[in-house]
N, C-alpha and C positions, 0 to 999 in steps of 0.2 A: 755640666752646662754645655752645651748644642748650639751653637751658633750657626743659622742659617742661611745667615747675609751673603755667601757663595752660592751662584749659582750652580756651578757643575764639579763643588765639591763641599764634603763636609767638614768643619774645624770645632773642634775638639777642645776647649778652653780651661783649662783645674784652675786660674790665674784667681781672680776676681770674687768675690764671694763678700755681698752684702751684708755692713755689720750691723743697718738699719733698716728692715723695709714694712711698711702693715696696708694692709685693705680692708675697705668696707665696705659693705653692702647694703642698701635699703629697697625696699620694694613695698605697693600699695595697691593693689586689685580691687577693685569694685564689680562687680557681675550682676545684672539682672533681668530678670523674664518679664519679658512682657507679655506673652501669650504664652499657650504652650507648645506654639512653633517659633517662636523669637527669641533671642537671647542677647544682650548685649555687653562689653566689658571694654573699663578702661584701666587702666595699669600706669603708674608712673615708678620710674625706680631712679638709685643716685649709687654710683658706685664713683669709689674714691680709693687712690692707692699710691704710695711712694716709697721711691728708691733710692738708695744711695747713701752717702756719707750728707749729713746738712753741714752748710752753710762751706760746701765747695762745691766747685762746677759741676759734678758729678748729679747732685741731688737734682731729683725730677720728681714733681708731682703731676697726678694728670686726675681730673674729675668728669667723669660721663653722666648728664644726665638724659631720662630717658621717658617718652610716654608713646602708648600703645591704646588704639579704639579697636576693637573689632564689632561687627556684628553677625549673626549668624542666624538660618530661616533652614528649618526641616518643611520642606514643600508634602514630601509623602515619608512614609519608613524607608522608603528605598533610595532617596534626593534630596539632600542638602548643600546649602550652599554658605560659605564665610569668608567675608571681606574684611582688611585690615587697613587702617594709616597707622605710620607711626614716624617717630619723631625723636631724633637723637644728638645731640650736643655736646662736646667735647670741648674745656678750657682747661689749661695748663701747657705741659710739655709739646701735647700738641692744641692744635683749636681747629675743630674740623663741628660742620652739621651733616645729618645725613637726614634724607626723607625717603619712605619708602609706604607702599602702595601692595597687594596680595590679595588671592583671589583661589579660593580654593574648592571646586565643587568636587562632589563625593556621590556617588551613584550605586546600588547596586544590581546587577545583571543574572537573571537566571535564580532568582533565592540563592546565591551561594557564591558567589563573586564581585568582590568591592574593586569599583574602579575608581583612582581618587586623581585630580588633574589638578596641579599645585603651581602658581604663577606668582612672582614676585617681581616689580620693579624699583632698585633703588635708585637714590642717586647722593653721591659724597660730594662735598666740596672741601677741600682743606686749603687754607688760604688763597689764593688766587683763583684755585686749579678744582675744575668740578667736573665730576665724569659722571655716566649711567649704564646701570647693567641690569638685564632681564633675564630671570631666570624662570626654568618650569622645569618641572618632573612631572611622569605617569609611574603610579605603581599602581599595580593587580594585588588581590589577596585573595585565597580563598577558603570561604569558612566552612569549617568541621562541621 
């Protein structure tokens, strides 16, 4: 076990070793075409998990549930484009929602080079305290 709660060192833990813990997973996708350049998908999923010794301070349970829209439009063979919401809720050990927003256009250049520009903004709030952050990536490919 790996304890990372230092920041400019690492600890090493053999103590502790849980004599109860299980997780579960669920998940539901829906997908469908509307044209043969539109696509669309919603997704909800429910993941659950606990730890610890029950019925001491120790035990934590914590439950995420979770849904996801996206849609997505091929303009030509070489231009597409996919947008997301999505929507995430955490009760138990902690209780936190998150929203988040993505944007991801895909292009390619020359018949033989995929450019793909990937933007995400989310934003967490867990009890009181809510923050936001924006991400992007460019990755290049090129095909064989």
């Amino acid at each position: 076990l790996i304890d990372f709660t230092a920041l400019d060192s690492i600890y090493i833990s053999r103590g502790y070793t849980s004599k109860r813990s299980s997780n579960a997973s669920s998940s539901l996708s829906i997908s469908s075409k509307i044209s043969s350049k539109a696509r669309t998908l919603v997704s909800l999923s429910l993941s659950s998990y606990d730890y610890g010794k029950e019925k001491t301070v120790f035990f934590q349970e914590q439950r995420i549930y979770g849904m996801t829209s996206q849609y997505s439009y091929k303009f030509t063979d070489s231009f597409n484009l996919k947008s997301s919401v999505n929507y995430i809720n955490g009760t138990g050990a902690s209780s936190f929602y998150q929203l988040g927003a993505g944007l991801v256009l895909k292009f390619l250049v020359l018949n033989k080079i995929n450019v793909k520009f990937d933007s995400v903004y989310q934003y967490k709030n867990v009890g009181s305290k809510g923050s936001g952050s924006f991400n992007s990536m460019v990755s290049i490919n090129y095909r064989f």
